[in-house]
C-alpha positions, 0 to 999 in steps of 0.5 A, a space after each residue: 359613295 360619298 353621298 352614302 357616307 354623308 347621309 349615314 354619318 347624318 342619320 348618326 348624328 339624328 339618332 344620337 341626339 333623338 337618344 339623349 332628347 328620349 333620355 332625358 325627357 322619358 327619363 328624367 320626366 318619368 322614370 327618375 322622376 320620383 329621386 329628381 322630385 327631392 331637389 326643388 327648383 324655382 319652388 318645383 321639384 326637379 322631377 316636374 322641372 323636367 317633365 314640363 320644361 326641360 325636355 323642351 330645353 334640352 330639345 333646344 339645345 340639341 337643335 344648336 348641337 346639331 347645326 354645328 355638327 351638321 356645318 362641321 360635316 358639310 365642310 367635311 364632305 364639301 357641301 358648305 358652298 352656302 347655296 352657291 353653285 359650283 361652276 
């Protein structure tokens, strides 16, 4: 059971942070792109800011969020032992 309560808790984490990567790459790089196109940076509208780099940013980013929840749930569930076997 608490392997069952561990992976579901997991395959949360990956399908909220696949929802905001989706979010923000489909959303801000297509459908928004027109609105987000009205603020430049670096020269570029914001719009093609994101359709070219910021999705590749924000998936970064995500990487980090998920290590540090994944650490947090392996502490919960008691799976921190860093490869070491419990005798």
């Amino acid at each position: 059971m608490k392997e069952q309560n561990y992976w579901k808790k997991n395959i949360q984490y990956v399908s909220m942070l696949l929802l905001i990567w989706f979010s923000v790459s489909y959303g801000a790089g297509i459908l928004f792109k027109d609105s987000l196109d009205q603020i430049y940076i670096g020269g570029f509208p914001l719009g093609f800011w994101f359709a070219q780099q910021g999705s590749i940013y924000v998936f970064v980013v995500l990487i980090f969020v998920y290590v540090r929840l994944m650490n947090k749930l392996d502490k919960q569930f008691g799976y921190d032992t860093d490869g070491e076997e419990n005798a």
